[in-house]
C-alpha positions in Angstrom: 118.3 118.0 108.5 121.5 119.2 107.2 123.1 117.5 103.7 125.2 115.7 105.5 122.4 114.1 107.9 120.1 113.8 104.6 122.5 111.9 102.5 123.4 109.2 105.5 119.8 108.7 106.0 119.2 108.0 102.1 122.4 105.7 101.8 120.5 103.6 104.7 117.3 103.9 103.2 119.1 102.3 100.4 120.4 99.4 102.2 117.0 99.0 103.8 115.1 98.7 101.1 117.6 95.8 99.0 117.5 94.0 102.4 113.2 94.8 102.8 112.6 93.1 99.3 115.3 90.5 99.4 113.3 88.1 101.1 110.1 88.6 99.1 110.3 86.4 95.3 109.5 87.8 92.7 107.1 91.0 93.5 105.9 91.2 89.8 104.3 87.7 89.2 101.9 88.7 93.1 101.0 92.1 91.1 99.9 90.0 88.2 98.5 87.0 89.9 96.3 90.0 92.1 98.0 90.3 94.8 97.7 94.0 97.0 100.1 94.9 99.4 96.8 97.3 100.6 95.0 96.9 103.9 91.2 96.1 103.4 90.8 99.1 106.0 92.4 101.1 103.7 90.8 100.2 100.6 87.5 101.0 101.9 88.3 104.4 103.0 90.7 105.1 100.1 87.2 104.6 97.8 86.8 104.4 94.0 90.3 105.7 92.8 89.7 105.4 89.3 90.7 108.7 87.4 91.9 110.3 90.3 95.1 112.0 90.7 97.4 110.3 93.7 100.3 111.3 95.2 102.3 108.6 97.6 104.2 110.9 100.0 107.3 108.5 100.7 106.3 105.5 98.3 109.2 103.8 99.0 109.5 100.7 96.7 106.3 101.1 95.6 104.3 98.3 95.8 101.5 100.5 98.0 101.6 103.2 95.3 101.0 99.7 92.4 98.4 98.6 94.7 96.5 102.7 94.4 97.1 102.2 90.4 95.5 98.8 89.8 92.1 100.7 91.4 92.4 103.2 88.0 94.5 105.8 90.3 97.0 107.6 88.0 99.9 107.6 90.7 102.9 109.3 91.3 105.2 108.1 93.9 108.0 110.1 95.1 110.9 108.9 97.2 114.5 110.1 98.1 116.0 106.7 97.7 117.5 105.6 94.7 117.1 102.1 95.1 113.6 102.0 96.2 112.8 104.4 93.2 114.4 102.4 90.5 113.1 99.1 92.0 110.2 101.0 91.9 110.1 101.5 88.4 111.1 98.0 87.3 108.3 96.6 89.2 105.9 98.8 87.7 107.1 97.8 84.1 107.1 94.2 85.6 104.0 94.0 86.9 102.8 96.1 83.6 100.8 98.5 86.0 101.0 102.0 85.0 102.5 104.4 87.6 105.2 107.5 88.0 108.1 107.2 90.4 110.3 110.4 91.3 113.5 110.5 93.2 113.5 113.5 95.1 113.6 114.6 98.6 109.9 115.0 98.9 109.9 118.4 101.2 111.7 120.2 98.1 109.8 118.4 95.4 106.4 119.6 97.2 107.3 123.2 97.2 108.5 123.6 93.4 106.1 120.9 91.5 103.9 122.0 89.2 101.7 118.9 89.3 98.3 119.0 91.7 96.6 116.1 92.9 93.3 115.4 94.1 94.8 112.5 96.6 98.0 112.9 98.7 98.5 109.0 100.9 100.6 109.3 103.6 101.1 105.6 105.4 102.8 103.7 108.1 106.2 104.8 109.2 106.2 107.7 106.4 105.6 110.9 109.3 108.2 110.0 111.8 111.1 110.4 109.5 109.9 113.6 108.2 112.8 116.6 109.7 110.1 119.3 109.5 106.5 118.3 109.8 104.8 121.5 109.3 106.9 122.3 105.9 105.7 118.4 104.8 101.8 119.5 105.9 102.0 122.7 103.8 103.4 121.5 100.9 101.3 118.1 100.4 98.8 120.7 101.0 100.0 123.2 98.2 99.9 120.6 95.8 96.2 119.3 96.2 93.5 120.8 94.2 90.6 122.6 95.6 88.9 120.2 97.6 91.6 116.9 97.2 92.0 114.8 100.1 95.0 114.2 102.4 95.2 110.8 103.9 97.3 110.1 106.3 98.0 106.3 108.1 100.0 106.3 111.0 100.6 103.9 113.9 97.9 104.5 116.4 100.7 104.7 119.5 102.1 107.8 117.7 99.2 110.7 118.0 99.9 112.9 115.5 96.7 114.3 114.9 96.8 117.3 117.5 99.7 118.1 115.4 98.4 117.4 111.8 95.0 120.0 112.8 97.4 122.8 114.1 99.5 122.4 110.6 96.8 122.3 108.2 93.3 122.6 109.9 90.4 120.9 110.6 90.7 116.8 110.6 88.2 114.2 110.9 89.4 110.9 112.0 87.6 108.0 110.0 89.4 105.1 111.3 91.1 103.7 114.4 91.7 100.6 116.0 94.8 99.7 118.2 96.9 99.5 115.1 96.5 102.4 112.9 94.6 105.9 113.0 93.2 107.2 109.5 92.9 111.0 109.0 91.6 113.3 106.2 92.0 116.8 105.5 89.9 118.1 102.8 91.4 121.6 100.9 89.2 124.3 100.6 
């Protein structure tokens, strides 16, 4: 994706996300009353979070990547948008759950981070945007520690796994149903 390309498709993502959370009140007061944006599919895989280092690949305004923190995660989310990112933020001081938001293009921010993880979450809609899909494998798998976990949550219709184990190896599928496919890759 050229700049050009990459800055129309952030200035959309933009819009996208004011007109997403227009419609939904006020975010903060369903984070403190309990609310969890979270599939109980994906809680149950996901596991006991608490301590563990989380990335959110594409966290978009967040409220996934609040959802990972109230479990004990210590979550960064990184986005390209401005505006999901800073509503991001605000909702996490809002909600007063703890979690880091970074505005970056994630493909660069993957290959010069310093930070490791021992959880990189990939979810719905997050892969088929992606320009370059082996550069995203490779670098979500640079920054997991020895033996983190990559999750990825995609729409069942769209098969990437074929693609996924030729990127970054062996895969085991731990969920499908006609809705969504679950995959981990564990780094050696």
């Amino acid at each position: 994706m050229n700049n050009e390309e990459l800055a129309s498709t952030r200035r959309s993502w933009d819009v996208a996300t004011r007109n997403h959370n227009a419609h939904k009140g006020d975010q903060a007061a369903f984070f403190r009353g309990g609310g969890d944006t979270l599939f109980p599919e994906e809680l149950e895989l996901l596991g006991d979070l608490a301590g563990r280092h989380v990335l959110h690949a594409q966290c978009n305004a967040g409220q996934d990547s609040l959802s990972l923190a109230r479990r004990g995660a210590h979550v960064t989310g990184v986005d390209f948008s401005g505006e999901a990112v800073s509503f991001a933020r605000k909702l996490a001081v809002d909600a007063g759950i703890p979690a880091v938001f970074e505005e970056a293009e994630l493909l660069e921010w993957l290959e010069r981070t310093p930070a490791r993880f021992d959880v990189a979450f990939s979810s719905y809609g997050a892969v088929g945007w992606l320009p370059d899909l082996g550069r995203w494998a490779r670098g979500l798998c640079r920054v997991l520690r020895p033996g983190g976990e990559l999750w990825t949550v995609w729409n069942s219709s769209l098969g990437y796994r074929p693609a996924l184990q030729r990127l970054v190896g062996p895969t085991r599928q731990v969920a499908r149903n006609a809705k969504f496919t679950v995959t981990v890759s564990t780094r050696r």
